[in-house]
N, C-alpha and C positions, 0 to 999 in steps of 0.2 A: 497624574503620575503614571497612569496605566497607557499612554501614550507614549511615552518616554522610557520604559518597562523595555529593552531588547531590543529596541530601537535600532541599534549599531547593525546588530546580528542581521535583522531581517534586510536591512538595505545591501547588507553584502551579499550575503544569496541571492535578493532578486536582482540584482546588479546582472549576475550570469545570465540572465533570462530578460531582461527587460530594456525592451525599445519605443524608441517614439514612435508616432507611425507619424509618415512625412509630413510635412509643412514647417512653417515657422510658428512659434508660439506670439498670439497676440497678447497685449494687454488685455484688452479686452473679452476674453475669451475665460470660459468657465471649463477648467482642466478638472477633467475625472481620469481616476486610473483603473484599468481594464484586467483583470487576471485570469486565467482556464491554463487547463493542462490538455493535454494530448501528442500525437504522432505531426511529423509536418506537414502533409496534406492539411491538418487541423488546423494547423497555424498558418499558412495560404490563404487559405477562403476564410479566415477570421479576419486574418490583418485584411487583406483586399474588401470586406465587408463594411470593417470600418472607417479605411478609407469611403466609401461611397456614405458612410452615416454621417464623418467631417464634413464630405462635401456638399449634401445636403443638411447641414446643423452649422454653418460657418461659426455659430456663436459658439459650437462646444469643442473643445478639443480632450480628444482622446489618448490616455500615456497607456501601450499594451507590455503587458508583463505575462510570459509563457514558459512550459518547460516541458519535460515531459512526465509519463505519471511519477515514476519513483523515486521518493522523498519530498511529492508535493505535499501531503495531506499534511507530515510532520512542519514541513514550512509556513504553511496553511496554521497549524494549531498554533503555532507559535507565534503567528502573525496577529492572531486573530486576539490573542489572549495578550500583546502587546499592544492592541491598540491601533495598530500599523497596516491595516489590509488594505487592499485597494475598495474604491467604493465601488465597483462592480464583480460579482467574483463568478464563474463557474464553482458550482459547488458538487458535492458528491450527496446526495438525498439522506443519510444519515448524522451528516454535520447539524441536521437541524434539531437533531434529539440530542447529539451524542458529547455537545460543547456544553459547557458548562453557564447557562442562563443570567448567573450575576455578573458574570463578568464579558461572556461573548453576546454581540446582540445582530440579528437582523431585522432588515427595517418592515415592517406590514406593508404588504405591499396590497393590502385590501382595500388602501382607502387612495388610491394614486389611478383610479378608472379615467381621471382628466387623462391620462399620458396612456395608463397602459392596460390596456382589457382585456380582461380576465373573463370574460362571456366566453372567449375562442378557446376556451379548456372544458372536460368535464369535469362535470362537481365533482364525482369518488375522485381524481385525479388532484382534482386541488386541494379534498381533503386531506390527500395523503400528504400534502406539504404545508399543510396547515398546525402551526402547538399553540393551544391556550390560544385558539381564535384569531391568530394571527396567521395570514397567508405568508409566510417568510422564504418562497421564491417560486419562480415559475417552472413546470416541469415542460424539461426539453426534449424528454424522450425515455420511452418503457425500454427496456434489457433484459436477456437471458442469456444463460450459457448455451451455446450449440456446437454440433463436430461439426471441422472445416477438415476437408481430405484432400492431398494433394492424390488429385487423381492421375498423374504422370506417374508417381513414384510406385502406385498402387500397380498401376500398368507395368512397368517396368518388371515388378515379381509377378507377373500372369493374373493378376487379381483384380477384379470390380471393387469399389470402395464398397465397406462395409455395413450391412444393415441391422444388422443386430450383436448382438454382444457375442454370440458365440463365433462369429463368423471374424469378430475381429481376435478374441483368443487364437483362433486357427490360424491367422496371418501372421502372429510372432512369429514363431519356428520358418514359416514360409521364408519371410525377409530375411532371417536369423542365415538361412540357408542359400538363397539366391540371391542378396545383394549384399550382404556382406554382418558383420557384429556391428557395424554402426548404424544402421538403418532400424528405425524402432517404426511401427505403426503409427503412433497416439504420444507426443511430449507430451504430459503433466509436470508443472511444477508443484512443490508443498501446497499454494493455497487452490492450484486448479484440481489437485487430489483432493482437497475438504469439499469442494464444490462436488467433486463427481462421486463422492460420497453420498452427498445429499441424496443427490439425483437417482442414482440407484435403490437407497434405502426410500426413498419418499414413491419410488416405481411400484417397488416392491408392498411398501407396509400403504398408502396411501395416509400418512400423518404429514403436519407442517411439521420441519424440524425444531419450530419453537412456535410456544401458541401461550399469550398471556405470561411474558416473561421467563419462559420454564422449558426446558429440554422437554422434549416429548418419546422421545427413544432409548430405550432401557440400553446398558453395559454390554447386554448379549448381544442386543440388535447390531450396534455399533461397532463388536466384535464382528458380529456377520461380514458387515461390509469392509472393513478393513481388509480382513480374508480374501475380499475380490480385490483389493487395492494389490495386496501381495501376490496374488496370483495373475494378476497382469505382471508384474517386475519379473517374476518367477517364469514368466511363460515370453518371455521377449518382445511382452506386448507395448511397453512402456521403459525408456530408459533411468537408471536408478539416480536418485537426488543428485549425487557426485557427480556422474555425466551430464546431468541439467546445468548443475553450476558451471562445470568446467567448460560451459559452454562462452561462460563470462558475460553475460550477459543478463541485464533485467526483466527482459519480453522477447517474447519466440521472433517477433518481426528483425531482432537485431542479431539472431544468432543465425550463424554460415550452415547450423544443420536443420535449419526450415530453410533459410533462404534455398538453397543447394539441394533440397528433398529426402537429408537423411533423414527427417524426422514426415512421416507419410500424414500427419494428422493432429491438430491442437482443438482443446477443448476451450473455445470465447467468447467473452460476448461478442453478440450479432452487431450492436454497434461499433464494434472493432474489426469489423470484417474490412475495409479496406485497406487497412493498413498492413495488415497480416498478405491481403493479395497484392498488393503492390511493392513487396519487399520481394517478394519471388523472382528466382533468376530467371533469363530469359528461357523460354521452353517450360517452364511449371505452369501446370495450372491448378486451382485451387476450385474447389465446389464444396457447397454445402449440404453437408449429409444429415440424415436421417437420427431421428429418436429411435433407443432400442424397446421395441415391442415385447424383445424375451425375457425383460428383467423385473418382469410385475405384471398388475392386471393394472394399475393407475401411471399415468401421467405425469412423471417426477419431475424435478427443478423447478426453481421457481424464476419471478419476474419482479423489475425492482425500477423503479425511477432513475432511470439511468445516470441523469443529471440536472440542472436544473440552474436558471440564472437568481442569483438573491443580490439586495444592496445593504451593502455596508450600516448598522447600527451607527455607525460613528462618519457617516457621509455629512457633508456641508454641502452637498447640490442634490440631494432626491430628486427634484426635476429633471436635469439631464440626465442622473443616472437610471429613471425611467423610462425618459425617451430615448435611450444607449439600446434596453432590453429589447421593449417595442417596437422598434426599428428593424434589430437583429431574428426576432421570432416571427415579424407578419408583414412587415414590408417587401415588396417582389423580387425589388433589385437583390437584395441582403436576400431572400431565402433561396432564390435562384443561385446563387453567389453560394451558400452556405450546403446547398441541397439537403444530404440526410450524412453529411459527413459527421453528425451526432446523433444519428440515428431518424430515425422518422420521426419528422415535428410532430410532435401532439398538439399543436395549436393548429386547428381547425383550418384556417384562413389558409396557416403556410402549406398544411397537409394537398389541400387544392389544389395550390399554386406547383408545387412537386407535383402533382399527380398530370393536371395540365402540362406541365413541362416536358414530361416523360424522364421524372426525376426518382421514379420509386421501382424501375426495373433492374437496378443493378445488385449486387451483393450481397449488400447489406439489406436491402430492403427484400429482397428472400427469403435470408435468412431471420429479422423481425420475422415474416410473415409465417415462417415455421414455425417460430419459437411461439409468436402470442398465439396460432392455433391447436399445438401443446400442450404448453405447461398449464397446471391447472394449482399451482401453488403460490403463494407470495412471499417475498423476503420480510423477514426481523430486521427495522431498521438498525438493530444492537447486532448484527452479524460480524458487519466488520470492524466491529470497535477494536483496540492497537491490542487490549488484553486478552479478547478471543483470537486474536489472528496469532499472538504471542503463543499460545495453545496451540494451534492449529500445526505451527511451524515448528514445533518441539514435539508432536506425536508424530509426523510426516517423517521429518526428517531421521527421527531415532529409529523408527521403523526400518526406513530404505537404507540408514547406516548400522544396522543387526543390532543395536545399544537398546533395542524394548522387540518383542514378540508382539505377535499378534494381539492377546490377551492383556499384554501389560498397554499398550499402544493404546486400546480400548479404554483399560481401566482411567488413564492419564487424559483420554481426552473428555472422557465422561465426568470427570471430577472435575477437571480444569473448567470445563464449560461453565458446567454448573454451579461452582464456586464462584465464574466472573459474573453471572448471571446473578444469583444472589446475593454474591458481597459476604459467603457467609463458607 
């Protein structure tokens, strides 16, 4: 029944998104189907990947289904809870807590060492994607948030990109003044505010923002920070929600004011770092900047399993959808092919084979390499769950549309939290 559940729905959506990768289907041939999300760069060196995985697997054939991130995870849940997923999926590191165990299943991929080995990872690393003794996917790479500055735009108002926070306060007015009301230092959107939230209060107080299921930051603290949220908007440091939106767009990479450099600066993950520098018009360049030293005595933001490959609970070929992973995380052709367009492999082998390549000096792997020598926090797999973010995006927004103060903004996200958290 639960295959049949949405059935209809879900084949319409991936419809938009989902190609064969070339050849002719045989009879003979054992068809698995492929899913992830990302930018097109992403989807380039995927599809081209496995094409080279057909052409070595003549016996498997590969159907790819892609898109980009927004409204995957809801496609994803729906998919997943119909029965209907593909048997190989890009996963996001919290789908492995955050779906609901009777009905969503991934497959243990602990006991599948004929096809795919799991020795090329570290233990804490797999424990993080390990529930109830099952390894249910492999992680493809660590993430944090970091500042990307376009340093053209920074130039253009007489200014070095910024190294500390105060330095970036004092750039508002600057831009505000010498390039015009449309130039902001720093876009934030609602959830990239909850993130630089963190980051600050976790600078400042040195606490995880949840530890053992439970907020760890009292109403006032949370107040505190907000207070810097508003006094960036206030200070021309950050453009206000309405202008983020109006920008029409889902991700800083698709909007004309990063392409074009009215926006001097986004807060992302390091593994997103090429896509964000490849949208740039010609003449921007992009670098990555610096943690702010003035904002605490500790080391804020945290770091999270970027992504990670899992198979299908509900697959009929775990063997090829083994050797589909296998292939893609430590074989040369494929990681060569793949480089760290998901960030830096954490599988050993592949880490190598990039490093031999001269595959770990460009952007992204910079910016990794800031980010894990950093941050000294880790994420709640419960962070992004749809009820927290539902929070997150109702105090942000109420705030930067005057509808909640400072104070109420506080109050609202400190209950919300804690309410989704407890259930109570």
């Amino acid at each position: 029944m639960r295959k049949h559940l949405l059935a209809l729905s879900i084949a319409v959506v991936f419809s938009l998104s989902c190609t064969a990768c070339e050849g002719s289907r045989d009879a003979k041939q054992t068809v698995i189907r492929f899913s992830w999300w990302g930018g097109d760069s992403r989807h380039r060196v995927t599809l081209a990947a496995v094409e080279q995985f057909m052409a070595a697997n003549p016996d498997i054939r590969v159907e790819c289904e892609y898109g980009a991130w927004a409204g995957w995870e809801d496609t994803t849940a729906t998919a997943l809870y119909a029965g209907t997923e593909a048997d190989v999926m890009q996963v996001n590191w919290n789908w492995l807590t955050n779906f609901d165990d009777e009905t969503v299943r991934f497959m243990d991929l602990g006991g599948m060492g004929q096809w795919l080995d799991l020795t090329q990872y570290d233990a804490e690393l797999l424990s993080l994607c390990t529930v109830d003794d099952e390894v249910r996917c492999v992680p493809v790479s660590l993430t944090g948030r970091v500042l990307f500055w376009n340093q053209t735009t920074f130039a253009s108002a007489g200014l070095d990109v910024p190294r500390s926070y105060a330095e970036l306060l004092q750039a508002g007015e600057i831009f505000r003044t010498k390039l015009g009301d449309a130039y902001y230092p720093l876009a934030l959107g609602w959830y990239d505010r909850m993130l630089f939230l963190v980051y600050m209060l976790e600078s400042k107080y040195g606490m995880d923002w949840t530890k053992d299921g439970k907020l760890q930051y009292s109403q006032a603290q949370i107040a505190e920070g907000m207070g810097w949220i508003q006094e960036m908007e206030a200070a021309h440091v950050i453009p206000p929600l309405k202008v983020v939106i109006g920008g029409g767009t889902d991700s800083f990479d698709k909007d004309e004011n990063w392409i074009t450099g009215r926006y001097g600066g986004i807060f992302e993950w390091d593994s997103s770092a090429g896509k964000f520098q490849d949208s740039l018009a010609k003449g921007q360049t992009m670098v990555v900047g610096d943690y702010f030293t003035d904002l605490g005595s500790y080391q804020g933001g945290f770091s999270k399993i970027a992504m990670g490959f899992a198979i299908s609970g509900e697959t009929e070929h775990p063997e090829a959808c083994a050797r589909l992973i296998s292939y893609l995380v430590s074989q040369e052709e494929a990681v060569k092919t793949l480089g760290i367009e998901r960030g830096v492999p954490l599988n050993q082998n592949a880490y190598q084979i990039c490093k031999e390549a001269g595959l770990l000096g460009d952007m992204a792997a910079l910016a990794n390499q800031r980010m894990e020598a950093w941050v000294q926090f880790a994420a709640d797999p419960r962070f992004e769950e749809s009820a927290l973010r539902t929070v997150y995006e109702d105090t942000f927004m109420g705030l930067s549309y005057g509808e909640y103060t400072v104070s109420q903004a506080a109050e609202r996200l400190y209950a919300g939290i804690n309410t989704a958290l407890t259930g109570e």
